[in-house]
MARPAZA-280161 format. One line per 3 residues: number of its first residue (from 1); their letters; for each residue x, y, z of N, C-alpha, C, O. Coordinates in steps of 0.001 Angstrom, whole numbers, plus 500000, padded with zeros to 6 digits. Example, Ala and Ser with C-alpha at 12.3 -4.5 7.8 and 13.67 -1.06 7.14 Angstrom:
<vovexs>
1	AS	513190 494310 507800 512300 495500 507800 513200 496700 507800 514236 496681 508465  512850 497750 507080 513670 498940 507140 512900 500030 507870 513409 501138 508039
</vovexs>
This chain:
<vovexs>
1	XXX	029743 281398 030703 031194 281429 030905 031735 282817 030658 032317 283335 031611  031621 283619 029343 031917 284606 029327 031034 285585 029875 031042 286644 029246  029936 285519 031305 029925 286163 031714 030630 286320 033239 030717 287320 033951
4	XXX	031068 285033 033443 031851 285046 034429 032954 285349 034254 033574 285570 035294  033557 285473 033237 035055 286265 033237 034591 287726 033394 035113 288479 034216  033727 288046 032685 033579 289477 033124 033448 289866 034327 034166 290744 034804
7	XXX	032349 289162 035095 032241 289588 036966 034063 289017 037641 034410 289743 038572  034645 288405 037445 036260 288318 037500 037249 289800 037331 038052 290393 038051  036895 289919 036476 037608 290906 035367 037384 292262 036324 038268 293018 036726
10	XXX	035926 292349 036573 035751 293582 037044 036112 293182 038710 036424 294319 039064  036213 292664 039476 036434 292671 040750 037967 292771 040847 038525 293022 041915  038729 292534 039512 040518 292574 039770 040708 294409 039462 041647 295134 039791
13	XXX	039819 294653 038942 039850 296119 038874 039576 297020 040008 040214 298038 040278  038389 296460 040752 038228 297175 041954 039448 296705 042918 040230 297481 043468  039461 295640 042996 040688 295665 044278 041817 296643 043656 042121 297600 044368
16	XXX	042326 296544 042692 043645 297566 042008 042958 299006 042171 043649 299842 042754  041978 299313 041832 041558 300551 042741 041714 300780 043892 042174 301886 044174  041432 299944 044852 041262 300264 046359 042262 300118 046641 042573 300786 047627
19	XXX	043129 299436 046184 044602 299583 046599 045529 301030 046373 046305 301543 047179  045078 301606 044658 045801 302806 044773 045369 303899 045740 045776 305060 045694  044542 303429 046578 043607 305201 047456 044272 304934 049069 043816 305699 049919
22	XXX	045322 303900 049557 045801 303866 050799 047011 305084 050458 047673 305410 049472  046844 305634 052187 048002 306792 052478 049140 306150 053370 049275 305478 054392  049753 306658 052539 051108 306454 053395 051090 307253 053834 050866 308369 053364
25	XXX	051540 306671 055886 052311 307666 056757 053697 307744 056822 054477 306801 056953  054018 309212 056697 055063 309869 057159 055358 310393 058576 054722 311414 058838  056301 309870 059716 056888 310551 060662 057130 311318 060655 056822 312083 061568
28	XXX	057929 311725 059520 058934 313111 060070 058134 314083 059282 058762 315087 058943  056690 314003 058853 055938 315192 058087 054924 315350 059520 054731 316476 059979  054403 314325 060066 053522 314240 060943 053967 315246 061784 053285 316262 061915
31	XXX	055208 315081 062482 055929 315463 063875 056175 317180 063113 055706 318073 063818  056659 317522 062159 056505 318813 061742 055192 319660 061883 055052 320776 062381  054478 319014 061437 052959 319525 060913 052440 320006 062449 051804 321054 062557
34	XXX	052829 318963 063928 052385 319071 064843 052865 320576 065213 052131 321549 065388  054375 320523 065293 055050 321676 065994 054808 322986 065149 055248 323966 065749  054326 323243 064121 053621 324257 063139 052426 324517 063786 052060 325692 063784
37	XXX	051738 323703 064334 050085 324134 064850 050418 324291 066591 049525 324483 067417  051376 324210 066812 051809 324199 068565 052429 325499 068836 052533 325983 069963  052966 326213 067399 053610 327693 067089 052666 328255 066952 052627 329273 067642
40	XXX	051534 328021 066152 050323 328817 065426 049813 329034 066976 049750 330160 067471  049538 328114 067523 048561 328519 068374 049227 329264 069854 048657 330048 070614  050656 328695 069940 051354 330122 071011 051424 331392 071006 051361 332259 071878
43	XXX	051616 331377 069489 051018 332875 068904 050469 333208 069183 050678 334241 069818  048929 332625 068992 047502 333026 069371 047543 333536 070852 047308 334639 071345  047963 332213 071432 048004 332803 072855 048549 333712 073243 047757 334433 073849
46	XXX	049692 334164 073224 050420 335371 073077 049778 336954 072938 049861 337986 073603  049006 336482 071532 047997 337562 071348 047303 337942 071803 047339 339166 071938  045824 336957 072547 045691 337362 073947 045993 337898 074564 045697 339092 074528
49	XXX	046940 337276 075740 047877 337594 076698 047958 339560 076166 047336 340518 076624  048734 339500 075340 048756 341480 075151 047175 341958 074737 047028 343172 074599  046399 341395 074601 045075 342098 074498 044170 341994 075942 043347 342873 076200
52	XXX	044298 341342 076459 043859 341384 077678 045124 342302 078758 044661 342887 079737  046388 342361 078554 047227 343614 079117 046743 344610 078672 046468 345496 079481  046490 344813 077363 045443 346064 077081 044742 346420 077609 044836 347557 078070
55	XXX	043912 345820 077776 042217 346163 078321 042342 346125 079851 041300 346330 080473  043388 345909 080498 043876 346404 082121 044211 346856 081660 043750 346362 080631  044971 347833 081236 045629 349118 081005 044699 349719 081087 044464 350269 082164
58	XXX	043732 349870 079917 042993 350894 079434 041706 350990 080964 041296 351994 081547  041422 349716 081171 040463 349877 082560 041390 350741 084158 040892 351329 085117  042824 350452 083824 043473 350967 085202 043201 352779 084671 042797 353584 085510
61	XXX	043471 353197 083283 043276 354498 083295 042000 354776 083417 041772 355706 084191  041333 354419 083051 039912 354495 082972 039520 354908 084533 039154 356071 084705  039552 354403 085183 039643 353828 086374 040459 355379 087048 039903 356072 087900
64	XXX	041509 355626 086602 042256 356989 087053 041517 358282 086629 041339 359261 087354  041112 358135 085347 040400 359237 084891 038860 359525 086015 038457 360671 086213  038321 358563 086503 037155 358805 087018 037390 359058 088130 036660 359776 088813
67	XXX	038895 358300 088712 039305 359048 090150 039282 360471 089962 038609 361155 090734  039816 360902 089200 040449 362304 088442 039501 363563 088692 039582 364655 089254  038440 362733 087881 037222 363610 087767 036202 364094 089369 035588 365094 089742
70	XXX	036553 362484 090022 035881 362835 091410 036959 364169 092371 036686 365149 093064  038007 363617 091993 038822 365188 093124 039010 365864 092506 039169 366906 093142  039203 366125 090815 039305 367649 090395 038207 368076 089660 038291 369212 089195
73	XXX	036565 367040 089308 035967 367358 089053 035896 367928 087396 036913 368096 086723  034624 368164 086937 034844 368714 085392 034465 370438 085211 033279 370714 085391  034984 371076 085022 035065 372388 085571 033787 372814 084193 033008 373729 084458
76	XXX	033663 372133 082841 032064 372586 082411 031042 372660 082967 030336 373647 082759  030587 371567 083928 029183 371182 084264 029744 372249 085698 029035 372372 086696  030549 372658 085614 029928 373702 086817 029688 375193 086402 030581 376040 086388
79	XXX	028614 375379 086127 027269 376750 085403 026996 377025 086863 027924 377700 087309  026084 376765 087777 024931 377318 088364 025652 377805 089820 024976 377604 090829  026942 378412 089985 027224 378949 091060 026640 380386 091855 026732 381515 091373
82	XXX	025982 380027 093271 025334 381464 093502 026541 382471 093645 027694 382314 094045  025813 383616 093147 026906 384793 093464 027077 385517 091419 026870 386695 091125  027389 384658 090617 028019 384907 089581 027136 385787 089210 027529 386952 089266
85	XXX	025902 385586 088791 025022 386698 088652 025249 388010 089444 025892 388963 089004  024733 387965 090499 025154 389900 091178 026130 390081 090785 026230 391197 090275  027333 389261 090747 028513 389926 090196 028807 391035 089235 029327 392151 089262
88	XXX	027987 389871 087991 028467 390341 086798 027607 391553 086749 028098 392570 086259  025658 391589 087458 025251 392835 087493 026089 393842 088348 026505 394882 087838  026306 393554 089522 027292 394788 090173 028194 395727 088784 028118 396865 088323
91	XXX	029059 394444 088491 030223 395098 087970 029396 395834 086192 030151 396493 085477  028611 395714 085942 028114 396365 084541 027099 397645 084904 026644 398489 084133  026855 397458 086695 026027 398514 086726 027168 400221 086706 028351 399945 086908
94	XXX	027009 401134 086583 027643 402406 085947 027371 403295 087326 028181 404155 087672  025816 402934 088301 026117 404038 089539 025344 404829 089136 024877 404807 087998  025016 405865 090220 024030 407015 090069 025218 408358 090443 024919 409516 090737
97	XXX	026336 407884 090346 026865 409246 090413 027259 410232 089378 027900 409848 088400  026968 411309 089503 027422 412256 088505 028391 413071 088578 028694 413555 089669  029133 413415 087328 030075 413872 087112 030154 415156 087752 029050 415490 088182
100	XXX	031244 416164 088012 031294 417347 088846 030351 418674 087571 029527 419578 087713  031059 418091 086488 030147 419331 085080 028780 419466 084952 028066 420441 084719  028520 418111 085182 026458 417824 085134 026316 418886 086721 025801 420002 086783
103	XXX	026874 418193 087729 026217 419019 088767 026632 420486 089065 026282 420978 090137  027250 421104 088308 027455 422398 088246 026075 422868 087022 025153 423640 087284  026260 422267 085917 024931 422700 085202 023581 422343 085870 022723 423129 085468
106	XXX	023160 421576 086615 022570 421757 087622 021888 422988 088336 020736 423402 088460  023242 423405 088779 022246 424580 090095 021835 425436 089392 022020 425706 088205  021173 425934 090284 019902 426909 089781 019895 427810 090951 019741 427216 092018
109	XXX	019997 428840 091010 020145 429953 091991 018928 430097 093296 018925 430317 094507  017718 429761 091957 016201 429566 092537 016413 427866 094025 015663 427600 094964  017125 427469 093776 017435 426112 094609 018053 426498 095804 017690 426176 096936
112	XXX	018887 427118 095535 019397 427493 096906 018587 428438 097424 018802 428570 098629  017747 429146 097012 016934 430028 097663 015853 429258 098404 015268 429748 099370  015644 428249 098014 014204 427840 098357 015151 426405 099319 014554 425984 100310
115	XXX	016258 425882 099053 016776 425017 099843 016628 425254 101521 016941 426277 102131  016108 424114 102035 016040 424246 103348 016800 422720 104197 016474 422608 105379  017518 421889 103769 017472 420431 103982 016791 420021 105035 017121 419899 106214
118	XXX	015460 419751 104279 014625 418950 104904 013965 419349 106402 013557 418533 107228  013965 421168 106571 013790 421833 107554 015070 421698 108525 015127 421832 109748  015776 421483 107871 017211 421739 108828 017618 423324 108997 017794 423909 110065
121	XXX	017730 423918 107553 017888 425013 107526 016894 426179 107266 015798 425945 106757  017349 427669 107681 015891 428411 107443 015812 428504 105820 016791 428496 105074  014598 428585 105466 014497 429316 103703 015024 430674 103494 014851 431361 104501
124	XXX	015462 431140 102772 015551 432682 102997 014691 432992 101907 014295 434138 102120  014200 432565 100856 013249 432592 100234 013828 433914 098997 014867 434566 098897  012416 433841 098127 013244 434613 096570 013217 436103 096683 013691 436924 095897
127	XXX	012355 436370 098188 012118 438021 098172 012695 438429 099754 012762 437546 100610  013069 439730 100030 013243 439692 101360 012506 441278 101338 012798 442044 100420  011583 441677 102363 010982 443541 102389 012355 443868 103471 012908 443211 104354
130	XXX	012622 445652 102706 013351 446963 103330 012637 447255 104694 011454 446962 104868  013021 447547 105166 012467 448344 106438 010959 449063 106121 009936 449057 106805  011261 449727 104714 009901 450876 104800 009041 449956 103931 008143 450403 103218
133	XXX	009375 448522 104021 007939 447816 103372 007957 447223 102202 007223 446350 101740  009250 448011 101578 009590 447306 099965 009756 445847 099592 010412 445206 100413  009303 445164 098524 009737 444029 098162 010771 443808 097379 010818 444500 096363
136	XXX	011816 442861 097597 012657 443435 096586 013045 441727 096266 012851 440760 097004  013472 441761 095310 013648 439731 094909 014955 439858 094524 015433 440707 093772  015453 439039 095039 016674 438170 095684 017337 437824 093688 016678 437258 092815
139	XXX	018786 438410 093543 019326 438090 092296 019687 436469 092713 020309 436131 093720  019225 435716 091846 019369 434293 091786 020480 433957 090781 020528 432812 090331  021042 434536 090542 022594 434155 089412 023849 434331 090833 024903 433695 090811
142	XXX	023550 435112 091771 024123 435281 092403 024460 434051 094086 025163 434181 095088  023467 432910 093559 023579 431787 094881 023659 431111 093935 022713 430344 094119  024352 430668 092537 024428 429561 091988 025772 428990 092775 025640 427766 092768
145	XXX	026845 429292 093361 027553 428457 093396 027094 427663 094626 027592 426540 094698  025848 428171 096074 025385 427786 096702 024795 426210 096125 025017 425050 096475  024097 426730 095260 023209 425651 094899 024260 424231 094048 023925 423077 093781
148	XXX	025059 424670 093910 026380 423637 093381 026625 422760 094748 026727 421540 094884  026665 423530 095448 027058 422937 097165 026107 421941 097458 026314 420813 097907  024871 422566 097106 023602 421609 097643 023406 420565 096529 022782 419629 097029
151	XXX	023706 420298 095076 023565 419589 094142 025007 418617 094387 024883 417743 093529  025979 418417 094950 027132 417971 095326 026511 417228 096440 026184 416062 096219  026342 417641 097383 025264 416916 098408 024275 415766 098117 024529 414638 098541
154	XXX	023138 416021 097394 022060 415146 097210 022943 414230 096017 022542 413083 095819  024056 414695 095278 024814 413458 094907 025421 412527 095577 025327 411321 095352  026004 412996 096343 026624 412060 097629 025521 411164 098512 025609 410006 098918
157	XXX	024404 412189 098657 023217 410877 099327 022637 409837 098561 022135 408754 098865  022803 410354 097631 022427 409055 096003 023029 408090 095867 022534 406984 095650  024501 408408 095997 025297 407415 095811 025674 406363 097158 025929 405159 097173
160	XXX	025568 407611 098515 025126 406581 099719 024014 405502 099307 024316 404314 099199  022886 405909 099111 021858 404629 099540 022024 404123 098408 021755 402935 098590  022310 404264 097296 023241 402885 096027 024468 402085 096390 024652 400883 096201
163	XXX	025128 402811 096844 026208 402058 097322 025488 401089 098655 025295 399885 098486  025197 401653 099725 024440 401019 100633 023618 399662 100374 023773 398543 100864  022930 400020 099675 022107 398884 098854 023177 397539 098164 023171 396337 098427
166	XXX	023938 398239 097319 025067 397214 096983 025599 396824 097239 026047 396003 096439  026284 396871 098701 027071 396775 099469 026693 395616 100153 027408 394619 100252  025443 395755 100680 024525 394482 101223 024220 393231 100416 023964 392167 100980
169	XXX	024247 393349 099209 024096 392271 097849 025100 391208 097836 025057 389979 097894  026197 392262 097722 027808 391852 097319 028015 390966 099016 028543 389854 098991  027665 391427 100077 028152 390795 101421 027012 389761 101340 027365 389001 102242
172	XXX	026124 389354 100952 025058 388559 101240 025623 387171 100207 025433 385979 100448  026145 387594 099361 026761 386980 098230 028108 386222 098725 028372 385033 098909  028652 387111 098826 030109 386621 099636 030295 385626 100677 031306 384994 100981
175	XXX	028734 385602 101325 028736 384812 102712 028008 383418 101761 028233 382240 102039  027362 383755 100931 027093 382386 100115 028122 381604 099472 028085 380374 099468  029153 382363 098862 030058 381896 098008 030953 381577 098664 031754 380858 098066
178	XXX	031304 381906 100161 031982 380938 101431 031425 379803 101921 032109 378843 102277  030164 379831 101974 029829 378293 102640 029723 377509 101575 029379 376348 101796  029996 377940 100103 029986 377175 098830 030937 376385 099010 030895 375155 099041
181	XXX	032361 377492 099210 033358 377077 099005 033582 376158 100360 034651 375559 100241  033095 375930 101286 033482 375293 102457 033020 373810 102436 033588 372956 103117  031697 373473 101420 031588 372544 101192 032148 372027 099800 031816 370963 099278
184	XXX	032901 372794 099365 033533 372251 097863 033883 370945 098056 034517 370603 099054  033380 369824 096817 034015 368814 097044 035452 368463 096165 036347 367668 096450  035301 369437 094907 036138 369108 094218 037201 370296 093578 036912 371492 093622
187	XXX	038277 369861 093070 039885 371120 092926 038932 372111 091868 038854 373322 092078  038365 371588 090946 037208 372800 090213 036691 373253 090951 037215 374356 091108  035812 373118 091680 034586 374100 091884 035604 374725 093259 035383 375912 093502
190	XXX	036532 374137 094038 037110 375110 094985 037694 376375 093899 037161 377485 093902  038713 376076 093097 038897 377261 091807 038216 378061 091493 038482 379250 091674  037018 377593 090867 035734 378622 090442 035196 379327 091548 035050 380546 091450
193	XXX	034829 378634 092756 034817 379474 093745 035395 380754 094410 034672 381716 094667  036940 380726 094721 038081 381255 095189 037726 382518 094170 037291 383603 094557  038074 382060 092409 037967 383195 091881 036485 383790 091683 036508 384710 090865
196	XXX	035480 383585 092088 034145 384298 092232 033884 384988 093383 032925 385735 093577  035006 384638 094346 035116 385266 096183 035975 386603 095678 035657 387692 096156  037295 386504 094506 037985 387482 094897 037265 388685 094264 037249 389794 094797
199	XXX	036567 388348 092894 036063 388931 092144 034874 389894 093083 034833 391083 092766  034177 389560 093904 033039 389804 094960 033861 390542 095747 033362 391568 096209  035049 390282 096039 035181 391347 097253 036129 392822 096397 036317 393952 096850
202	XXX	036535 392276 095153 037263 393845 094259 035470 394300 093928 035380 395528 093932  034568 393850 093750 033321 394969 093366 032508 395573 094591 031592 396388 094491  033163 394860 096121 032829 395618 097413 033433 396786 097577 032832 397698 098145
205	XXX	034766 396957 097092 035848 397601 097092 035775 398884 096369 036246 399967 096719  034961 398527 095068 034827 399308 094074 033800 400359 094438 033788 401534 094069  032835 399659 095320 031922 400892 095560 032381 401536 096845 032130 402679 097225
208	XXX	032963 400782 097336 033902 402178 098369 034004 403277 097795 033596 404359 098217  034656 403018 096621 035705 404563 095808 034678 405176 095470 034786 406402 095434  033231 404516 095079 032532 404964 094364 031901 405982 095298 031819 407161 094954
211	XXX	031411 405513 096586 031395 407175 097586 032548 408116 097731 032493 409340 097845  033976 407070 097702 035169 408252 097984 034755 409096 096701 035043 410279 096884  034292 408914 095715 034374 409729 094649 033047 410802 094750 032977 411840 094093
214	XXX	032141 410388 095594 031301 411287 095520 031136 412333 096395 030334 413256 096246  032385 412087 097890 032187 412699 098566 033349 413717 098415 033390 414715 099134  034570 413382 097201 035402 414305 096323 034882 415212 095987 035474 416284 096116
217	XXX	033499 415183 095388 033132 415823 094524 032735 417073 095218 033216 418195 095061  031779 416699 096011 031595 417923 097514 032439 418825 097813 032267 420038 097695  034003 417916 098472 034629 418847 099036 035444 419595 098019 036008 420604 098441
220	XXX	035627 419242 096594 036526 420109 095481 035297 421557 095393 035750 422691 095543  033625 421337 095118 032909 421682 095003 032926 423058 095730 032360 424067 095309  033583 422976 096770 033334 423756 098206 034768 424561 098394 035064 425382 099263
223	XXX	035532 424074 097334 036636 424891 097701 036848 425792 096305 037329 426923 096236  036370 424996 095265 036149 426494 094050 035014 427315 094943 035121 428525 095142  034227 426745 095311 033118 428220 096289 034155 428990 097333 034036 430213 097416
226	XXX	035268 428258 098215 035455 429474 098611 036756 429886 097532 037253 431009 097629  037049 429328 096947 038245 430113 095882 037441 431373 095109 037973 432449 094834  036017 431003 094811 035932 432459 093596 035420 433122 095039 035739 434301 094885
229	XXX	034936 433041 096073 035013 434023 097190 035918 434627 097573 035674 435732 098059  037036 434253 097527 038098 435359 098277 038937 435643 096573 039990 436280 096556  038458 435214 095529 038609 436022 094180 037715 437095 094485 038049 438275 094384
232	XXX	036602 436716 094851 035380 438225 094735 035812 439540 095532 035757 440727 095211  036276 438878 096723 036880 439792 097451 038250 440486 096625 038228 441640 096198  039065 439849 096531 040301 440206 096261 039539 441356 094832 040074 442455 094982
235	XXX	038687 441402 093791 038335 442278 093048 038015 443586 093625 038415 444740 093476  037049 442910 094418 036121 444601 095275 037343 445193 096308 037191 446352 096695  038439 444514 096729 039237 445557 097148 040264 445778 096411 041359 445997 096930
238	XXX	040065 445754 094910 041017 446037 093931 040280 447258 093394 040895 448312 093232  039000 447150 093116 037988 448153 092547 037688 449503 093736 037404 450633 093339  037816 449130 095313 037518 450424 096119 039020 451027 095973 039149 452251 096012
241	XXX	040226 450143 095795 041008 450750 095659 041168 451955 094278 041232 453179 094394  041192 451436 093461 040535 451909 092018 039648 453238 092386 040195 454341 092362  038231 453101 092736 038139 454089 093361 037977 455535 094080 037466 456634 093864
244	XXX	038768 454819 095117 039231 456004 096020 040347 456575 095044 040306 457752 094684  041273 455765 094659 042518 456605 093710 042045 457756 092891 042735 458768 092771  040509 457575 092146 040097 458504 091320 039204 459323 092299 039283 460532 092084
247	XXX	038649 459088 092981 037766 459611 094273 038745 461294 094359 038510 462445 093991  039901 460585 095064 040861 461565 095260 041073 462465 094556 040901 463559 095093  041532 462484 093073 041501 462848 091968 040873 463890 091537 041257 465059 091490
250	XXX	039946 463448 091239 038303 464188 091297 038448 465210 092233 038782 466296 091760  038292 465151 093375 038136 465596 094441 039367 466770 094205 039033 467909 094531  040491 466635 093771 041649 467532 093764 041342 468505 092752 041606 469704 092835
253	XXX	040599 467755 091503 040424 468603 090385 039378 469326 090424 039018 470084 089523  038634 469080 091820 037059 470118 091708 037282 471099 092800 036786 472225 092836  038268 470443 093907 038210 471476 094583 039737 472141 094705 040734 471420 094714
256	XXX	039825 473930 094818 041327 474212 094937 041312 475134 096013 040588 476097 096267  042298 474605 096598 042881 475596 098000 043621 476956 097574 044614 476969 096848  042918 478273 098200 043436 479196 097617 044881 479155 098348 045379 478517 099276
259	XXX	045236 480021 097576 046879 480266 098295 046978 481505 099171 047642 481602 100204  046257 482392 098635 046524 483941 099197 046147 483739 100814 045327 482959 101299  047021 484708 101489 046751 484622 102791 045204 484683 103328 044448 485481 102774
262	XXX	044776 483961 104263 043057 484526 105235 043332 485735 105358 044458 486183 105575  041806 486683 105163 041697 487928 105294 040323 487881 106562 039334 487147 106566  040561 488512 107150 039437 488645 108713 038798 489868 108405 039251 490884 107877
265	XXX	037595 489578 108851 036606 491029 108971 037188 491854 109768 037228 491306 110870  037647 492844 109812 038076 494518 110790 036346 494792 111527 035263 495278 111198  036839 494278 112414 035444 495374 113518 035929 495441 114701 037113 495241 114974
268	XX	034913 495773 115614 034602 495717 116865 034552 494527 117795 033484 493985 118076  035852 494080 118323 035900 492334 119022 035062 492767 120374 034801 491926 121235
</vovexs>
């Protein structure tokens, strides 16, 4: 008996348990709770929505930048243009021409004596014989400004076949760096081009002057030769004048005209 009140006893306990663990529903918490997770998640969507506008954005520039690069190209990766080289040698090379002072220290009197260009002209050589057989050698201080003439010369042919030579480089170049530019595909390399064309044709230019300058040198060369020539002159008829003035002189003081009348021999005519 008293163990059946106990199995009683304990089953009024479990039901009073299981009874306190039911939930009450609420409507008006339910219907809230919904429209809280219907916000949460428009949000979300929302968020999206501008992250994927992002990423078209960033793909439409993207997208522009590589257009960008195809018509104006990236002006680093363009190194290996023909031409830039001769250029930069043209323009660092200095020339074989020399200054007018070097080629005056130059001549040598002995040069013009023995100068013939290339059997163009006769030798007159370092000695010339007198009539009665004598040898007599040629003052060589006295054809230095000759030999200035002829050292002015073989500068100017120096600088011809250098210039000549360069001239052909720079045009061989130029005709490359046009059909470069004719197939340019992009606003860089037409740029880099254009300015490697103008640059090529100021160092064609440059060796122009560089003969005008050598063939300066000649004709200044040739006109101090005839300037101290008609100086030389203008001395020696300063000095015969000189002279004769004392010639005269002399001549007055050695010889004297008597005064007294001519006296004639008395004879037989």
């Amino acid at each position: 008996m008293k163990r059946m009140l106990i199995i009683v006893a304990a089953s009024l306990v479990s039901v009073a348990s299981s009874h306190a663990q039911w939930v009450v529903y609420d409507p008006t918490l339910h219907a809230q709770t919904a429209i809280n997770q219907a916000a949460n998640v428009a949000k979300y969507v929302q968020m999206i929505n501008n992250q994927v506008q992002q990423i078209n954005t960033l793909t439409s520039q993207l997208n522009e930048l590589q257009h960008y690069n195809q018509v104006f190209g990236n002006p680093s990766q363009i190194l290996n243009l023909v031409g830039f080289t001769g250029l930069i040698t043209d323009l660092q090379d200095t020339g074989v021409g020399q200054a007018i002072s070097q080629l005056q220290g130059l001549a040598q009197g002995i040069e013009a004596l023995r100068y013939d260009a290339n059997g163009l002209y006769h030798n007159i050589g370092e000695t010339f014989s007198t009539p009665d057989g004598s040898t007599v050698s040629r003052n060589q201080s006295v054809y230095r400004p000759f030999a200035a003439i002829n050292q002015t010369t073989k500068n100017f042919s120096d600088v011809y076949a250098d210039v000549t030579a360069r001239r052909q480089a720079l045009k061989q170049d130029i005709a490359a760096t046009t059909s470069q530019l004719r197939a340019a595909t992009t606003a860089s390399e037409v740029q880099k081009l254009t300015g490697l064309l103008v640059g090529q044709n100021a160092a064609l230019a440059a060796t122009d002057k560089e003969l005008d300058q050598a063939l300066g040198l000649s004709l200044v060369q040739d006109a101090e030769n005839r300037n101290d020539q008609a100086k030389q002159d203008q001395a020696r008829i300063e000095e015969q004048r000189a002279e004769f003035s004392e010639g005269i002189q002399n001549y007055n003081n050695t010889v004297r005209l008597s005064s007294e009348p001519a006296q004639f021999p008395e004879g037989n005519l």
